[in-house]
Structure formats: C-alpha cells, structure tokens
C-alpha positions in Angstrom: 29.3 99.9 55.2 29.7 102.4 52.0 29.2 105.8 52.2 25.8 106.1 50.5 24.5 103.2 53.1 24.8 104.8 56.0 23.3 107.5 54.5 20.6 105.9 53.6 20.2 104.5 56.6 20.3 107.6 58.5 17.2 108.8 56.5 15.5 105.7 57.0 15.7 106.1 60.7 15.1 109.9 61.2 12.4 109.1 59.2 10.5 106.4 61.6 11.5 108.7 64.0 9.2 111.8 62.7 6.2 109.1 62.3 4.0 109.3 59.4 4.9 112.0 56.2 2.7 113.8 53.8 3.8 113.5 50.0 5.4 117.2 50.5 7.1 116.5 53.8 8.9 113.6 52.4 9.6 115.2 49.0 11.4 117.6 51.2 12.9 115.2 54.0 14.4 113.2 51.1 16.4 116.7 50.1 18.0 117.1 54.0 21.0 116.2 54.7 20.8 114.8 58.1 24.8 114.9 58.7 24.5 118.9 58.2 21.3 120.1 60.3 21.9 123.4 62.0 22.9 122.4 65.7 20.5 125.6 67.3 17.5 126.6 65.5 15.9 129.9 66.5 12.5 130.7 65.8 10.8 134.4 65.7 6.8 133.2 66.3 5.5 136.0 64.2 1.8 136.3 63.0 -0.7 135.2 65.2 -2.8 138.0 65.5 -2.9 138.7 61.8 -3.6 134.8 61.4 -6.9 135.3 63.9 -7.7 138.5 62.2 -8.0 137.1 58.7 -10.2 134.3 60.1 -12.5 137.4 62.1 -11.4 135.8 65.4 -10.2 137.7 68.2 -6.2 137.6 68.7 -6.0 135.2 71.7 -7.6 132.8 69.2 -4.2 132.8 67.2 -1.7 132.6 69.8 -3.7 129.6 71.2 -3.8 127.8 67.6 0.1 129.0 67.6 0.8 126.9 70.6 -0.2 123.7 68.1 2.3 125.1 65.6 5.1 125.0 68.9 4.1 121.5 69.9 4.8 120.3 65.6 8.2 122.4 65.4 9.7 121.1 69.0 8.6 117.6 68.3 10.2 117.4 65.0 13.6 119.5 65.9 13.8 117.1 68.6 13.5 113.7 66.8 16.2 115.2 63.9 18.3 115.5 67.1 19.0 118.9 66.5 20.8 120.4 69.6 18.9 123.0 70.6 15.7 125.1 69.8 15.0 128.5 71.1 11.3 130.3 70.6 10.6 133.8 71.4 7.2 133.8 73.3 7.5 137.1 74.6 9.4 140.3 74.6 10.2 143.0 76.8 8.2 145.4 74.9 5.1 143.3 74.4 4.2 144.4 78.3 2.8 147.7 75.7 -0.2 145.4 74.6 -3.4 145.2 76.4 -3.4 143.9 80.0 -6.1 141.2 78.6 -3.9 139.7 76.0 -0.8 139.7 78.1 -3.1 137.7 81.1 -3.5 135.2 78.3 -0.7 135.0 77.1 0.7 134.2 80.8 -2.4 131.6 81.3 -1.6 130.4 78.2 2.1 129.5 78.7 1.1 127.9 82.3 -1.3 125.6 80.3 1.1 124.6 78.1 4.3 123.5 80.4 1.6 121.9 82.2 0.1 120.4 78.9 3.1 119.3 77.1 5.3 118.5 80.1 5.0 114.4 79.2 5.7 115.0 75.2 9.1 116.8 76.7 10.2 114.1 78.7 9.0 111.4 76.3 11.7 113.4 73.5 14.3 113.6 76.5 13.8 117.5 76.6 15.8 119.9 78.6 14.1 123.4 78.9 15.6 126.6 79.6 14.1 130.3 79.7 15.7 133.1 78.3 15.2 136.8 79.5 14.1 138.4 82.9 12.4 135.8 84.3 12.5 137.4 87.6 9.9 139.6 87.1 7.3 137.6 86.0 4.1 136.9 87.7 4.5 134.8 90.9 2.6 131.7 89.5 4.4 132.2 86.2 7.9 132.0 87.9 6.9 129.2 89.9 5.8 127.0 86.9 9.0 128.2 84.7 11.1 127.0 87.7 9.1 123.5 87.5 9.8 122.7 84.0 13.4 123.4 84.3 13.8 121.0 87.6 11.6 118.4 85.8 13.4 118.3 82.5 16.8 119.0 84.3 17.9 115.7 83.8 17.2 114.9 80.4 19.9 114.7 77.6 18.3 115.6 74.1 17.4 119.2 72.8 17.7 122.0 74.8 14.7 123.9 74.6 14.9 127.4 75.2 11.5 130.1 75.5 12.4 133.2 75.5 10.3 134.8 77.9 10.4 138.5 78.8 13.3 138.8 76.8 15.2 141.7 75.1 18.8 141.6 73.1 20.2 144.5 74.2 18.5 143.7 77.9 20.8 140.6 77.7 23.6 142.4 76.7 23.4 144.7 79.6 22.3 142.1 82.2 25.6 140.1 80.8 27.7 142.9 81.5 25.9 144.3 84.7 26.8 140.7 85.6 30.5 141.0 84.8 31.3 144.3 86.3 29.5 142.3 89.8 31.9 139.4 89.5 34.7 141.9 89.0 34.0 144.0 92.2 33.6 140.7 93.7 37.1 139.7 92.9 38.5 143.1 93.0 39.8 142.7 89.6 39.7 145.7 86.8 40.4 143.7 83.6 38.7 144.4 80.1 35.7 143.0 78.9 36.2 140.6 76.3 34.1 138.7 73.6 34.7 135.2 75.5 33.3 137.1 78.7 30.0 138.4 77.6 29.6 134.8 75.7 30.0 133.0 79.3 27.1 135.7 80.8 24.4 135.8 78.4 21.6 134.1 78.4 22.7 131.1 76.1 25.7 130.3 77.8 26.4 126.9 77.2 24.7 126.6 73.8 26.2 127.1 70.3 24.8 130.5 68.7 21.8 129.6 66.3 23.2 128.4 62.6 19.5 129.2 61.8 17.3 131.8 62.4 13.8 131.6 61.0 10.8 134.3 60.9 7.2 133.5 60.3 4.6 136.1 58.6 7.3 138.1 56.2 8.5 140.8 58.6 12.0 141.5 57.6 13.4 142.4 60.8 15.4 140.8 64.1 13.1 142.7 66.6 15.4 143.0 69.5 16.0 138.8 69.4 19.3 136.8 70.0 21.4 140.3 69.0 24.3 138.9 69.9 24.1 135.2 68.9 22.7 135.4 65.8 25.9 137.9 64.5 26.3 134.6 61.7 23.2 133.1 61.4 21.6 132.3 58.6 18.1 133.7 57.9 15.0 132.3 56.7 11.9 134.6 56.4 8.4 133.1 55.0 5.3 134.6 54.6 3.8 131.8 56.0 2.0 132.6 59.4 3.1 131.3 63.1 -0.3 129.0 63.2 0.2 127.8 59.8 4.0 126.9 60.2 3.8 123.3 59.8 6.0 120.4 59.7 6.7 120.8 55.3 7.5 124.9 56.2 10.3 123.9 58.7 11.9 121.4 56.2 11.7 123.7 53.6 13.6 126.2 56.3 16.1 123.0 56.9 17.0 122.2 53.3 16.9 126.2 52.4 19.6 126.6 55.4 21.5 124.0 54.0 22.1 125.8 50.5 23.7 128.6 51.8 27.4 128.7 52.1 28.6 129.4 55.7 32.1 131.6 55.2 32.0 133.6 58.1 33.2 136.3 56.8 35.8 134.6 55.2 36.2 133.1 51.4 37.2 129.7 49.7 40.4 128.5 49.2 41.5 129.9 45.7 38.9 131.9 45.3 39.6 135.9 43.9 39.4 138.0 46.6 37.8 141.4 44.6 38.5 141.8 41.0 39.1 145.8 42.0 41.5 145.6 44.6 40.7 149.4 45.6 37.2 147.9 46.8 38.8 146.0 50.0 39.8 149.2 51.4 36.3 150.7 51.9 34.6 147.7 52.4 
C-alpha cells in the first residue's frame, strides 16, 4: 500500500469516525494531518460569563451552554485518538466568586459526570482530576471518585478536569510530596526535573503539545505552569459556548504549522547572523 493510500485511508476512517461534517469542518479536516495530531490537548474554558452577558442572561446560563461545547471537544479529541485532553473547570481562585455561582458550578459538574458518563465509556474514556480534590464538597468528592473507578478500565483518551486546581499549587503539593517520601526513606538527595515530573498532577501523561484559549485573553492564568513550558499556544476570540467542532480543527491544523524546536534549531541552519547576540540572549 503507497504512501499517499494509507493516508487517504486514515482520513477516510477518522472521518466516519467524527460522523457527519459541515462544508467548513471538512474543508478543515481535509487540511489535518492525522499522523501529526498533538498527543495532549489542553484547554483554558474561557468566556462563559461574557458569552451569557452579551445574550442578557445571567452567567450560570453560559457555563451550562459551555458544558455542550465540553461534550463536542471531548467527543471529537477522542475519536481523532488523541491521547489525552485536559479542561480546566475550576481554579483555586474562582472560590472569590459568589457562593451562588460556585454552588452551580459544583451542581453543575455532578450533572454532568452523571449525564455523560455512557458517551465516556462508549469512546473508551479514562478520566482523571487534576488539583485539590480533597477539599471539595463531600457529594462532589464522592462523584469525582465514581467516574474515575467507572472509566478506570478503559484504554482510549485520558480525560483530565482540572478541578480546584492551581500551577504553582501543584508545584508545591509535588514537592511537599517529595520532601514526605524523602523523610520516609531518610534520604537528603536533590530535587530534580525527573522528580517533580513523577509528582505532579499529570504524572503519567505527556505535557500538552497544545494549549488552546477561548475568548482572546492572552494569559496562562495559573494553568499547567509546569507542563506547558513547550507548548504551543492557540488563542481565539471565539467564546467557550461557541467553541465548536470547525474552531478546534482550525486549533489542530493551526498547531500543526508551527515548527516544534524546543529551543533548539535545524540542521544547517545559521545560528545568529551577530554572533555577539548569543551571549545576551
């Protein structure tokens, strides 16, 4: 079978597999290159409330029509096989908003792991939660410890919610969790790269290729500080609950323009053409 064959036939098949395409989606689809996805996508859910103010609804009306927008982007990451997904749903600092939204927020999330739970295991979805999970509401913990036993077993995407979760808080639970194991073991050895990688949250999991923001913020805010040190970053001005299926293929073939050097160059290629650049660079 030629080259160009089994490519085709890759397309053809990812492409029964994603069901049904609008004329943009599959102008956009034909432009991937399935052999080059980003194995760990990671997803800043930004806009909701501006989505529901612009429509003169209150705010719990966007992050409900956001969870639609989660159900499209998990389905699809899943059935392009990409390895794993991670959302952030909710931050350490977003315990600042009002005690109503947060409430719905947490109902909302129940709702939805109970909701979606046979979409998961029909797309052979493992889930995992990111962040202090130990300090969520009782029924919250209860139904985040559910999912993961439920989908435990199941070998396609990883899907990780990041869920009272803080970058630096990971780096200092990760560490926290060394300097334990240490005293444990009585041993007094540095702290190195591959160490904090074994502790944080993600262990296990490549660090996300891609990182995409919704709504046109231009900022990390406290997400993935550590994995996303090489990512490649996608911002749109598009809003969480109008992120559909044509915005993350657009992300997916934008991502695969870029050229990944990490930190490095190409073969032959002139290092500076001022050589008295490198020095304070």
């Amino acid at each position: 079978m030629s080259q160009t064959h089994a490519h085709k036939t890759l397309q053809v098949s990812a492409s029964r597999a994603l069901g049904p395409l609008t004329p943009e989606e599959a102008l956009l689809f034909e432009k991937l290159d399935l052999k080059r996805l980003p194995r760990h996508v990671a997803v800043i859910m930004d806009g909701n409330g501006r989505w529901a103010q612009q429509r003169h609804l209150p705010r719990v009306a966007g992050h409900r029509s956001g969870t639609s927008t989660a159900r499209s982007t998990i389905e699809t990451c899943a059935r392009l096989k990409i390895e794993a997904l991670t959302l952030y749903a909710f931050s350490v600092e977003n315990w600042r908003r009002p005690k109503t939204e947060i409430d719905f927020l947490m109902q909302l999330l129940r709702e939805y792991l109970r909701r979606e739970m046979p979409l998961l295991q029909k797309n052979n979805i493992r889930m995992r939660f990111l962040g202090r999970t130990d300090e969520l509401p009782r029924g919250v913990q209860d139904d985040v410890r559910d999912a993961m036993e439920r989908t435990a077993g199941n070998q396609g995407m990883v899907l990780c919610v990041a869920l009272n979760y803080g970058g630096r808080a990971e780096i200092v639970d990760a560490v926290n969790s060394i300097l334990a194991e240490q005293k444990a073991h009585a041993s007094r050895t540095g702290i190195t790269e591959e160490m904090l990688a074994r502790h944080m949250y993600t262990s296990g999991l490549p660090d996300p290729d891609l990182l995409i923001r919704t709504s046109g913020e231009m900022r990390v805010s406290n997400f993935l500080l550590w994995q996303i040190a090489y990512a490649e970053i996608f911002v749109t001005e598009t809003l969480w609950p109008d992120f559909n299926r044509a915005r993350l293929l657009e992300a997916l073939v934008e991502f695969q323009k870029r050229e990944r050097r990490y930190g490095g160059i190409r073969e032959g290629q002139p290092v500076t053409e001022n050589p008295a650049r490198v020095v304070g660079e």
